[in-house]
N, CA, C and O of each residue as an XYZ file, in Angstrom:
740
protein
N       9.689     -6.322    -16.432
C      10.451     -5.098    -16.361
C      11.260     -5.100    -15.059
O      10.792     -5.140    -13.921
N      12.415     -5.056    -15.374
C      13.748     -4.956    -14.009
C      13.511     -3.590    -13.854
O      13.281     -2.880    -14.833
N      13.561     -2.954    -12.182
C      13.176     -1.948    -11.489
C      14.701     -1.967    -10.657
O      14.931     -2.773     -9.755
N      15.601     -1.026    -11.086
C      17.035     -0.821     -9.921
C      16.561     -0.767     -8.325
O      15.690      0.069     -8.082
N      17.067     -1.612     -7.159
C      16.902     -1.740     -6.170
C      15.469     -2.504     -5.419
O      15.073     -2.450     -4.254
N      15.027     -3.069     -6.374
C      14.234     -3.716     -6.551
C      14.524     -5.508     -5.943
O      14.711     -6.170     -6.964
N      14.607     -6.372     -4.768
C      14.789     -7.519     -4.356
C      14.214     -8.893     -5.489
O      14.564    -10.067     -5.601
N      13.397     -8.216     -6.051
C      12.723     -9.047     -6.828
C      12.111     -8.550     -8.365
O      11.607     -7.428     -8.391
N      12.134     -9.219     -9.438
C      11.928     -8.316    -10.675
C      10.388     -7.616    -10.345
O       9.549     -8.007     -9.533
N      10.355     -6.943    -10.876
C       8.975     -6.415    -10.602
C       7.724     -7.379    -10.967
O       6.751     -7.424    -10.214
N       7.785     -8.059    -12.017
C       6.821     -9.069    -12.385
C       6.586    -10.099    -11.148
O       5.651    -10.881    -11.317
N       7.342    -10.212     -9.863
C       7.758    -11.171     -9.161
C       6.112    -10.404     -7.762
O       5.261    -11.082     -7.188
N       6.323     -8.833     -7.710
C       5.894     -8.024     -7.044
C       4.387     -8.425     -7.408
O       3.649     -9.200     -6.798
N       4.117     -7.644     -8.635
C       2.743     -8.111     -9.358
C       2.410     -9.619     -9.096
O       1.268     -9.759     -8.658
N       3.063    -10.696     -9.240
C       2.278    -11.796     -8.955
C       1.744    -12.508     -7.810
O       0.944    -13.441     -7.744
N       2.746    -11.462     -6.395
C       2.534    -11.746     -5.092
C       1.343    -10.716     -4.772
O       0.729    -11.013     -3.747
N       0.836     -9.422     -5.522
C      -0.371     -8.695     -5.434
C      -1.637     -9.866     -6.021
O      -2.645    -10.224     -5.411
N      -1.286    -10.182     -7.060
C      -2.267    -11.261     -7.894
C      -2.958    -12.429     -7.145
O      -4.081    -12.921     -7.263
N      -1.745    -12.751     -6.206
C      -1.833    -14.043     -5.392
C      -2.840    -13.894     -4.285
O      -3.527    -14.825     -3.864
N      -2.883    -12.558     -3.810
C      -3.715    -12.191     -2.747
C      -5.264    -12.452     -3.259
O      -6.132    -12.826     -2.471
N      -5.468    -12.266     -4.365
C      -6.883    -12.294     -4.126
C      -7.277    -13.957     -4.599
O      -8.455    -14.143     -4.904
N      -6.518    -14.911     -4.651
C      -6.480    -16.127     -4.716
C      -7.471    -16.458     -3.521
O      -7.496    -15.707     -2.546
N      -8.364    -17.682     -3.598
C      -8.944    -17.204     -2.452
C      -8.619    -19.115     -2.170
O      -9.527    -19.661     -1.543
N      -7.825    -19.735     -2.453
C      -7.035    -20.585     -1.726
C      -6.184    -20.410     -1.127
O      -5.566    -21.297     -0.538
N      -5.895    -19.126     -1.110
C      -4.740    -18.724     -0.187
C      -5.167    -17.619      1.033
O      -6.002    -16.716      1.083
N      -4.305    -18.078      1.854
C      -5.174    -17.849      3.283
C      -3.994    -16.543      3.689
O      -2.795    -16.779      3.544
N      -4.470    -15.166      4.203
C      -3.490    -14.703      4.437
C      -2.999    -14.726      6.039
O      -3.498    -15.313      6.999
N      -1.790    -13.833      5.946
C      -0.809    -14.403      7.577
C      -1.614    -13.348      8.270
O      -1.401    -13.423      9.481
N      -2.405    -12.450      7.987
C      -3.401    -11.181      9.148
C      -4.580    -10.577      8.605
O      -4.568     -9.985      7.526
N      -5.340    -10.675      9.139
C      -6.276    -10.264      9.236
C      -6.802     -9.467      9.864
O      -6.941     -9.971     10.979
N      -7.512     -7.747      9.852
C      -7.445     -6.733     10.680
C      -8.447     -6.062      9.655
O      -8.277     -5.568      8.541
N      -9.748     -6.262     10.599
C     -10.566     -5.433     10.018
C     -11.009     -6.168      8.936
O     -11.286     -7.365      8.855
N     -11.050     -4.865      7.732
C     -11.293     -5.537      5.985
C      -9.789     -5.657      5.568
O      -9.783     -5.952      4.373
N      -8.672     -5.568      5.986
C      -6.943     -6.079      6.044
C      -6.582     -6.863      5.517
O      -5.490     -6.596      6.019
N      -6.312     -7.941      4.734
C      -5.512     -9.219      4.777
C      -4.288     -8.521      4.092
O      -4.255     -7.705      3.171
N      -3.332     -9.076      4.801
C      -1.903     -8.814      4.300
C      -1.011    -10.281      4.589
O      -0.663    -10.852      5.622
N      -0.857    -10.536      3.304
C       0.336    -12.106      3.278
C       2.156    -12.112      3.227
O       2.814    -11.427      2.444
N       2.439    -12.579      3.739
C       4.147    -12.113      4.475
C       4.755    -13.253      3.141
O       4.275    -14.326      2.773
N       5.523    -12.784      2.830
C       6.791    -13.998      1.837
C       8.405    -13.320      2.340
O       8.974    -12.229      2.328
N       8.661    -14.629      2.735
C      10.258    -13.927      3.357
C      11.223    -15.013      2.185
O      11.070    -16.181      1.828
N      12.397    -13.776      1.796
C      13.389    -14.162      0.734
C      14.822    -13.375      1.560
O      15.409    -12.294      1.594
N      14.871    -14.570      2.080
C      16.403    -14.463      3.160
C      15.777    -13.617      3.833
O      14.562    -13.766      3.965
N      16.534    -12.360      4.514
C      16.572    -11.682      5.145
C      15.355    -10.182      4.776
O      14.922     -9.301      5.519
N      15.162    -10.440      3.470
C      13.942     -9.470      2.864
C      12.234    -10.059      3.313
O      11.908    -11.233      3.134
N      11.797     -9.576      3.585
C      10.418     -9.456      4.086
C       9.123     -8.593      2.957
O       9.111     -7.422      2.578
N       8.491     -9.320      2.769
C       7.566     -8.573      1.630
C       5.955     -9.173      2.205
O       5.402    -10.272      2.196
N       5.611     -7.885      2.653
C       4.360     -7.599      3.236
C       3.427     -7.257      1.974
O       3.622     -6.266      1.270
N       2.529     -8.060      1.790
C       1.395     -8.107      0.494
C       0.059     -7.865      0.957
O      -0.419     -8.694      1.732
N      -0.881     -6.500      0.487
C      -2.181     -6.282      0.883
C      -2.303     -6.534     -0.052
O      -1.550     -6.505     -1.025
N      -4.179     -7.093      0.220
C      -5.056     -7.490     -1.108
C      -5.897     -6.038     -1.223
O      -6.035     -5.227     -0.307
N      -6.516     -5.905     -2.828
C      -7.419     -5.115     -2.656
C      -8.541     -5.289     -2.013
O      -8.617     -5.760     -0.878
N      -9.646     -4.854     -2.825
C     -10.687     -4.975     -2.669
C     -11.836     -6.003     -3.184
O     -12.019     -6.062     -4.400
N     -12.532     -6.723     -2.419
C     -12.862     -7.666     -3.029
C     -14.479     -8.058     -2.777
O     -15.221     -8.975     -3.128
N     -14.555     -7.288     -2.267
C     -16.601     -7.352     -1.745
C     -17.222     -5.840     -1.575
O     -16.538     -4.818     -1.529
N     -18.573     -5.897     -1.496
C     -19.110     -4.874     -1.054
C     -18.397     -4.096     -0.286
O     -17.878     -3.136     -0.856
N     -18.140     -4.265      1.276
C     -17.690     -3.807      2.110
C     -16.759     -3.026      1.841
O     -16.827     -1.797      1.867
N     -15.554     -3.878      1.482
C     -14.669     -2.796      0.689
C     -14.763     -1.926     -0.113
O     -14.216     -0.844      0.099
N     -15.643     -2.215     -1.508
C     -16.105     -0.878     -1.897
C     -16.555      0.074     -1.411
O     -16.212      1.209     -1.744
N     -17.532     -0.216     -0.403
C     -17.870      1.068      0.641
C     -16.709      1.982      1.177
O     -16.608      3.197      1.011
N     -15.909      1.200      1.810
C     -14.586      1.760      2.394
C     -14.439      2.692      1.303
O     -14.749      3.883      1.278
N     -13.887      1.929      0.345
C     -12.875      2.665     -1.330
C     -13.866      3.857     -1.073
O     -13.491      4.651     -0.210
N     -14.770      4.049     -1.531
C     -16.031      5.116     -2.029
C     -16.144      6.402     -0.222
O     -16.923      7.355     -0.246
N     -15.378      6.158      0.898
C     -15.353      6.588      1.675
C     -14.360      7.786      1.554
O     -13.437      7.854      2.366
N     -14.490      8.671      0.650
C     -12.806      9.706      0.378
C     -12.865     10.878      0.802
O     -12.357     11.832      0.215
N     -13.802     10.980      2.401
C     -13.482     12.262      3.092
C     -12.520     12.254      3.642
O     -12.391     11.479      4.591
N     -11.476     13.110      3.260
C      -9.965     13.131      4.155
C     -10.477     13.144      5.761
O     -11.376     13.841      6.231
N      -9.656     12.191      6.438
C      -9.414     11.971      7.913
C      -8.164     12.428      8.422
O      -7.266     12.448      7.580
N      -7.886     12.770      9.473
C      -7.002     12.937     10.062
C      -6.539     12.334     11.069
O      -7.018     11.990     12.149
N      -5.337     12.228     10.485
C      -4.302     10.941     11.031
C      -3.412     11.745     11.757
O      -2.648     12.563     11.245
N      -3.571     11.385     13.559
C      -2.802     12.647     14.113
C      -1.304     12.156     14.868
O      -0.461     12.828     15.462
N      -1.376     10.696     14.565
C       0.461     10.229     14.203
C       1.109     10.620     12.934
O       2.337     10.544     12.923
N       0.623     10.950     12.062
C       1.215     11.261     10.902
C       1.160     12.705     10.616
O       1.832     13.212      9.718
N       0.205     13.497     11.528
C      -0.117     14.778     11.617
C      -0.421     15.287     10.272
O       0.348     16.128      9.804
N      -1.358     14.925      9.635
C      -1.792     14.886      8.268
C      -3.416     14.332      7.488
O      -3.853     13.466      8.245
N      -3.945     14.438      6.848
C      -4.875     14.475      6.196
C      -5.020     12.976      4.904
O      -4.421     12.903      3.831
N      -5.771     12.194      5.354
C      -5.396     10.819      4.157
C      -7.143     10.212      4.058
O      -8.030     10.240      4.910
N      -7.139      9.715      2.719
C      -8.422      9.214      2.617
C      -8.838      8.211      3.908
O      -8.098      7.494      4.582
N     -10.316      8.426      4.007
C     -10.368      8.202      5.466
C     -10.893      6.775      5.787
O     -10.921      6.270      6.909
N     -11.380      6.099      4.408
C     -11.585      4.793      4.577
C     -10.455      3.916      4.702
O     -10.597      2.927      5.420
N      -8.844      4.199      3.857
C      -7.885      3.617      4.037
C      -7.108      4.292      5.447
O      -6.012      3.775      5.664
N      -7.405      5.065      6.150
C      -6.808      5.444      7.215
C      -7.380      4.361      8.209
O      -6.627      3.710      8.934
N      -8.784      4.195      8.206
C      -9.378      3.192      9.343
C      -8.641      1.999      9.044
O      -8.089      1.413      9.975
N      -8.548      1.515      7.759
C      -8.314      0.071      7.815
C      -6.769     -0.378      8.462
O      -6.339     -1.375      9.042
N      -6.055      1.262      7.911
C      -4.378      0.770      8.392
C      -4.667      0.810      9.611
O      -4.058     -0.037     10.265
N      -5.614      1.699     10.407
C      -5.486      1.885     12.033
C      -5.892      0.346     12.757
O      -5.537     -0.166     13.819
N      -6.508      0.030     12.013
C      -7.129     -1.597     12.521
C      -5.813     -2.359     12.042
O      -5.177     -2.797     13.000
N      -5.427     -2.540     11.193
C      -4.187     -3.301     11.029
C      -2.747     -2.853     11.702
O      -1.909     -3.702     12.006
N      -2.556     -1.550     11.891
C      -1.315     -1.279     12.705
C      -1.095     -1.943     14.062
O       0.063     -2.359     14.091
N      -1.658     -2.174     15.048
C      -1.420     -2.779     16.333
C      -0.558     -3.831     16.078
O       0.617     -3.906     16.437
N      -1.495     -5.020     15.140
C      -0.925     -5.723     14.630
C       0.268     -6.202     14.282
O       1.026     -7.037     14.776
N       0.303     -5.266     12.990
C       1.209     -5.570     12.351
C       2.921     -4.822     13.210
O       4.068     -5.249     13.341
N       2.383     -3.890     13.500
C       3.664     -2.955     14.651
C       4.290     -3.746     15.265
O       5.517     -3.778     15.177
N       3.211     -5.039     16.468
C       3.846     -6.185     17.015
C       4.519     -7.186     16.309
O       5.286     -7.882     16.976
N       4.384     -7.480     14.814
C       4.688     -8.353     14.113
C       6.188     -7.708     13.947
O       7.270     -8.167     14.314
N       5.810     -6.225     13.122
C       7.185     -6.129     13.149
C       8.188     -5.707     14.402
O       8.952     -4.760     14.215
N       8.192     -6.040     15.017
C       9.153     -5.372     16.634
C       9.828     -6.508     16.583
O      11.051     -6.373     16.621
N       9.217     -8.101     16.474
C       9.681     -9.228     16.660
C       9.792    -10.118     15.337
O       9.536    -11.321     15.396
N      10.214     -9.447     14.031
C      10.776     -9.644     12.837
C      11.676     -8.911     12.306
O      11.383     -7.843     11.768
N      13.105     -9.441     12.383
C      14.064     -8.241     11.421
C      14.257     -8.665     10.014
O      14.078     -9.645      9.292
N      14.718     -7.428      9.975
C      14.805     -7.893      8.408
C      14.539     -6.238      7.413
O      14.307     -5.091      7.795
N      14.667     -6.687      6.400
C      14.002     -5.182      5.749
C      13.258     -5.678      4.689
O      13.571     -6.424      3.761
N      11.485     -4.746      5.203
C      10.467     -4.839      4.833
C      10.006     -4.280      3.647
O      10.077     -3.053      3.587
N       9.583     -4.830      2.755
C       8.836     -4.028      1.429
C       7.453     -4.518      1.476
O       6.975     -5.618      1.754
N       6.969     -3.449      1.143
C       5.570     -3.316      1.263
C       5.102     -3.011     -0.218
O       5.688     -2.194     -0.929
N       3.828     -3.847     -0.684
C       3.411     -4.405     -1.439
C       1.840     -4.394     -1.805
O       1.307     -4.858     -0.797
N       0.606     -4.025     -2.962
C      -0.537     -3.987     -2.693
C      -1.031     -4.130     -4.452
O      -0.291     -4.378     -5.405
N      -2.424     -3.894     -4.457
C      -3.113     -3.366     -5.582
C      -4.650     -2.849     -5.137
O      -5.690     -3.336     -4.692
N      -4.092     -1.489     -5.565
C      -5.777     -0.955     -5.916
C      -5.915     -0.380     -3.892
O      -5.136      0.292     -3.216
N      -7.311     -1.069     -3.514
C      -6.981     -0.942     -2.011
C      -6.094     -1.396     -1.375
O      -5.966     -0.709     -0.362
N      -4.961     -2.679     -1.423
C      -4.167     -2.766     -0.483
C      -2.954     -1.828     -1.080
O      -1.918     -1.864     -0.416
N      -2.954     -1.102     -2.098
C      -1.593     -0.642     -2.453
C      -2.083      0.763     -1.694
O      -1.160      1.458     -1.270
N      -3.200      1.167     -1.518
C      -3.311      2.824     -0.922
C      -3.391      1.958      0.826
O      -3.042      2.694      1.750
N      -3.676      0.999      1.085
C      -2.904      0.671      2.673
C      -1.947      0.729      2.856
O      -1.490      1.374      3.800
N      -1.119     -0.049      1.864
C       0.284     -0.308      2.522
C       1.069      1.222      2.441
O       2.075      1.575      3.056
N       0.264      1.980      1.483
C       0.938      3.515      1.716
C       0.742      4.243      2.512
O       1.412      5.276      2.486
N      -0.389      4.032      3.731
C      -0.530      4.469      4.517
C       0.388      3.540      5.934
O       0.607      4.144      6.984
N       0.637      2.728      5.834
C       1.424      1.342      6.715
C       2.623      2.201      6.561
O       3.099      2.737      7.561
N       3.198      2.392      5.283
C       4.608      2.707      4.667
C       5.204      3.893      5.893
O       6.091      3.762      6.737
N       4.176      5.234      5.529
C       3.926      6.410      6.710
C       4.114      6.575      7.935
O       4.757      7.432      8.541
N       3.017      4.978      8.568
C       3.483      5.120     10.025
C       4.719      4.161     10.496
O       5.311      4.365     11.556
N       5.020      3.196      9.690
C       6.448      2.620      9.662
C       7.146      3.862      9.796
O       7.383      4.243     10.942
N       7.478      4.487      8.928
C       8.512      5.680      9.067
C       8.414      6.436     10.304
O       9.330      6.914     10.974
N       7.121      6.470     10.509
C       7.070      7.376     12.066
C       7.409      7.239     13.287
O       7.680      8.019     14.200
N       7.334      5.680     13.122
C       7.468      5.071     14.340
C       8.992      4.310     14.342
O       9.192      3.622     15.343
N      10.168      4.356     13.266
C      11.108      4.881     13.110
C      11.520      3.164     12.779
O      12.463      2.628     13.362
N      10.724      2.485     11.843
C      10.976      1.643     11.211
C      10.780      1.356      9.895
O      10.474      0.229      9.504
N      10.980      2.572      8.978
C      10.683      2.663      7.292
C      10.691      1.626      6.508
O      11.537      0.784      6.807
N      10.025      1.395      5.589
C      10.231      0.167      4.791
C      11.300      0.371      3.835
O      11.860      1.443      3.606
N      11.554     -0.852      3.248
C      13.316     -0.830      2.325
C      12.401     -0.257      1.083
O      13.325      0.387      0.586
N      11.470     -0.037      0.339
C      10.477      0.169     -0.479
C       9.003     -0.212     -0.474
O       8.645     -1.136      0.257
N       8.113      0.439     -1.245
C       7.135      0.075     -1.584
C       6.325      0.689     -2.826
O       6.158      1.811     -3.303
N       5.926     -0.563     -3.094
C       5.358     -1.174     -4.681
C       4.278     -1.208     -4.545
O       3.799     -1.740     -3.543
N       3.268     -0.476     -5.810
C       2.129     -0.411     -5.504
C       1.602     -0.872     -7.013
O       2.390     -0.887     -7.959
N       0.239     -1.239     -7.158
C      -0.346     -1.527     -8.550
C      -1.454     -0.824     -8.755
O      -2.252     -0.845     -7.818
N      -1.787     -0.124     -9.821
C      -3.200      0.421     -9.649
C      -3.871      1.456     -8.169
O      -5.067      1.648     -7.949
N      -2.721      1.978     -7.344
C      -3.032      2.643     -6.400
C      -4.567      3.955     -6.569
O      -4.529      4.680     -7.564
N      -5.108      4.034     -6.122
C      -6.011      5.485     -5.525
C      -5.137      6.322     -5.106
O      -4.082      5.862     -4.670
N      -5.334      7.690     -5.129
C      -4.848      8.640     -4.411
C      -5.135      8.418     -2.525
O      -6.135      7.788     -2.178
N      -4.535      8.776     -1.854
C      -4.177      8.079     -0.904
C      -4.624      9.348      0.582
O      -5.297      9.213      1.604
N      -3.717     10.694     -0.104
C      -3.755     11.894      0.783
C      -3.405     12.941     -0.205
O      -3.814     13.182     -1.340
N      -2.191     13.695      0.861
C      -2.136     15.126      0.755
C      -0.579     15.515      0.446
O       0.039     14.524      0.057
N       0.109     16.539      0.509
C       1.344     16.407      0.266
C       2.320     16.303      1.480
O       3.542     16.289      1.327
N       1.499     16.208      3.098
C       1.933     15.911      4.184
C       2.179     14.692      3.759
O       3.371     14.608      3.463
N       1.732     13.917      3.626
C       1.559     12.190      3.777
C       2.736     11.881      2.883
O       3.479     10.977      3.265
N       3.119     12.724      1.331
C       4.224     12.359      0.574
C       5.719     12.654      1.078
O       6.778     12.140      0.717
N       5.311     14.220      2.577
C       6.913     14.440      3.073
C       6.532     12.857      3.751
O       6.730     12.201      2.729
N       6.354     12.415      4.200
C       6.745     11.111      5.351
C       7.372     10.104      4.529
O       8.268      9.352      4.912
N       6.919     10.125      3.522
C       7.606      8.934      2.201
C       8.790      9.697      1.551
O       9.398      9.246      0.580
N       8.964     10.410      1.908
C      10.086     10.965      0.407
C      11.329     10.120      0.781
O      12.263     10.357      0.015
N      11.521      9.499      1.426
C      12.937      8.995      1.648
C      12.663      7.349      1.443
O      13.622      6.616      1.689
N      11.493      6.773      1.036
C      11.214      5.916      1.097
C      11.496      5.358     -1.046
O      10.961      5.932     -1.994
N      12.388      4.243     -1.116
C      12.198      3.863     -2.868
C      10.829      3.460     -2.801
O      10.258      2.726     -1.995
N      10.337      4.188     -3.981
C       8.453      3.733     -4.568
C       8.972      3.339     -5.790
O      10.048      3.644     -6.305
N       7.747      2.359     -6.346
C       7.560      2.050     -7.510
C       6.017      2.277     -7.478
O       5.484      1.690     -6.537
N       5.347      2.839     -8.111
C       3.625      2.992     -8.489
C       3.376      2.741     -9.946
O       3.425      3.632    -10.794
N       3.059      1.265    -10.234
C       2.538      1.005    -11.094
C       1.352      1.042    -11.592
O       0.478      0.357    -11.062
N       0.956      2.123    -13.103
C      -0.067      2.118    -13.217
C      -0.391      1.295    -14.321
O       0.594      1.010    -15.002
N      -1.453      0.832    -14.705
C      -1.625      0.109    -16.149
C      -2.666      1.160    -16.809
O      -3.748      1.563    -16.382
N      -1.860      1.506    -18.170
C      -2.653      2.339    -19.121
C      -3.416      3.533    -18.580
O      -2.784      4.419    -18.004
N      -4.788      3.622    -18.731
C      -5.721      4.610    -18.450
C      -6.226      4.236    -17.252
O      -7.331      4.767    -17.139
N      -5.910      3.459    -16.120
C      -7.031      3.018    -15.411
C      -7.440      4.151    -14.269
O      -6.677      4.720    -13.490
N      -8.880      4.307    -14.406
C      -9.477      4.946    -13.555
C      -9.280      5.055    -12.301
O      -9.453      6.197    -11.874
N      -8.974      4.263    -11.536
C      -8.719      4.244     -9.780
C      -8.126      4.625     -9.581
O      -8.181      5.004     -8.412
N      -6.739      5.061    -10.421
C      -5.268      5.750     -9.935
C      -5.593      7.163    -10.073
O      -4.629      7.877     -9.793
N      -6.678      7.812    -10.426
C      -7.217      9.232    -10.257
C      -8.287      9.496     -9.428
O      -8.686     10.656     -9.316
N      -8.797      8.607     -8.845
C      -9.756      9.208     -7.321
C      -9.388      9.493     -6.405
O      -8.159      9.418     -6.430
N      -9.817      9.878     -5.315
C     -10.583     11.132     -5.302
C     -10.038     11.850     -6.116
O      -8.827     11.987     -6.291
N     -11.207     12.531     -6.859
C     -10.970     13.767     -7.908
C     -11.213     14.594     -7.016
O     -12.352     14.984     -7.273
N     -10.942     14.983     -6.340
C     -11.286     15.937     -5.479
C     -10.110     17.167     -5.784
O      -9.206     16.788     -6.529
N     -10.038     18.222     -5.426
C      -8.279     18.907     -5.541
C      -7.618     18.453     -4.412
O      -8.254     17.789     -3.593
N      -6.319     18.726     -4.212
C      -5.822     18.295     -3.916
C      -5.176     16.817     -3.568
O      -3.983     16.632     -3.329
N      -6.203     15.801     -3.587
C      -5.645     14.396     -3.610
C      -4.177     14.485     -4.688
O      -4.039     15.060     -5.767
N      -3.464     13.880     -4.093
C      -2.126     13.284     -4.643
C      -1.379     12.212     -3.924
O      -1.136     11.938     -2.748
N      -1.030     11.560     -5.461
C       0.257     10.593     -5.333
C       1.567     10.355     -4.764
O       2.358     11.250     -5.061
N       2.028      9.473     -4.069
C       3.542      9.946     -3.573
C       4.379      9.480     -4.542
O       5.568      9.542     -4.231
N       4.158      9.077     -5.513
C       5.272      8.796     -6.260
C       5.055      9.134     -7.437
O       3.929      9.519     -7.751
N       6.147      9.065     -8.421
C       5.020      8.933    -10.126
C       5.058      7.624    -10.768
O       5.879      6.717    -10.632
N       3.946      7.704    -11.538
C       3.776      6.596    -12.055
C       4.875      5.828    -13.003
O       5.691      6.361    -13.755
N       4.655      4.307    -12.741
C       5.415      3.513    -13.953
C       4.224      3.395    -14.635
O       3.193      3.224    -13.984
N       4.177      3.486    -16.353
C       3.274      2.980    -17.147
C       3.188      1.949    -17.861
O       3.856      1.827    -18.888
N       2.187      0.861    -17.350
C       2.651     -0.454    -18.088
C       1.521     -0.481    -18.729
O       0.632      0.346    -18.521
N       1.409     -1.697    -19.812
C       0.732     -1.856    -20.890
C      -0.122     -0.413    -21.877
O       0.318      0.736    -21.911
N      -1.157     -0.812    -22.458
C      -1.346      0.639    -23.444
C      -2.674      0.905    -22.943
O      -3.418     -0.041    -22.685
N      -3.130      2.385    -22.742
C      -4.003      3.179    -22.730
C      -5.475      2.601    -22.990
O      -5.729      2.537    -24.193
N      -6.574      2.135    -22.090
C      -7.300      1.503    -22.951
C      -8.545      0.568    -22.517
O      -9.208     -0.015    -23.376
């Protein structure tokens, strides 16, 4: 499926999420429970989190007392708030001394990171050119969606899947709406 403004078909997006949990493939950072793998296409930059892939991480995932994130001055699930906070130093230095325009990229847990990455990019007054997500979790609040609204999303969901509705809590929400791929099921 071709996505307008999109650097790469979307199937291209999905297979660089897929690739992450390859475990011959080594990613470019590591931060925390983090891995995020860099693919540069000319001058485009595509930053790829993996989900979740062990215990640990599930713990994190299953962690959905809103935290407060007081660069973003806002309220976001609080296991993906730690992990971006461990990966931001990082990655902040990475990007200061990489140009280019960045899309940010995930599934499942790395797609509710990189939406929190997406946030403080914007804050810190380097927004990403988009970001693509697969199977995302609810992430935050509707603070966290003003910081994105100027940002192109794609949130791909497949069918019925469960993870793209936790926290059931009220208020949890999405910053984008969903694309629906394959059938219900």
């Amino acid at each position: 499926m071709e996505r307008p403004g999109l650097p790469l078909p979307a199937v291209a997006f999905a297979r660089l999420a897929a690739a992450a949990y390859d475990p011959d493939t080594r990613p470019d950072f590591v931060a925390g429970p983090s891995e995020i793998y860099v693919t540069r296409l000319g001058d485009e930059i595509i930053l790829t989190w993996r989900g979740s892939s062990d215990i640990a991480d599930w713990r994190m995932d299953l962690w959905s007392v809103p935290g407060y994130a007081p660069d973003l001055q806002c309220r976001v699930h609080s296991g993906f708030l730690e992990c971006a906070h461990q990966a931001w130093p990082v990655l902040w230095h990475w990007l200061t001394r990489n140009p280019g325009r960045v899309w940010l990229c995930g599934h499942s847990k790395g797609a509710a990171e990189a939406t929190v990455i997406a946030a403080l990019m914007t804050r810190f007054g380097r927004p990403p050119a988009g970001l693509v997500t697969f199977g995302s979790p609810r992430v935050g609040f509707s603070r966290l969606s003003w910081w994105l609204r100027a940002i192109p999303q794609w949130r791909f969901v497949r069918g019925a899947d469960c993870i793209t509705h936790v926290p059931f809590l009220l208020g949890w929400r999405h910053t984008a709406p969903p694309i629906v791929i394959g059938r219900p099921g």
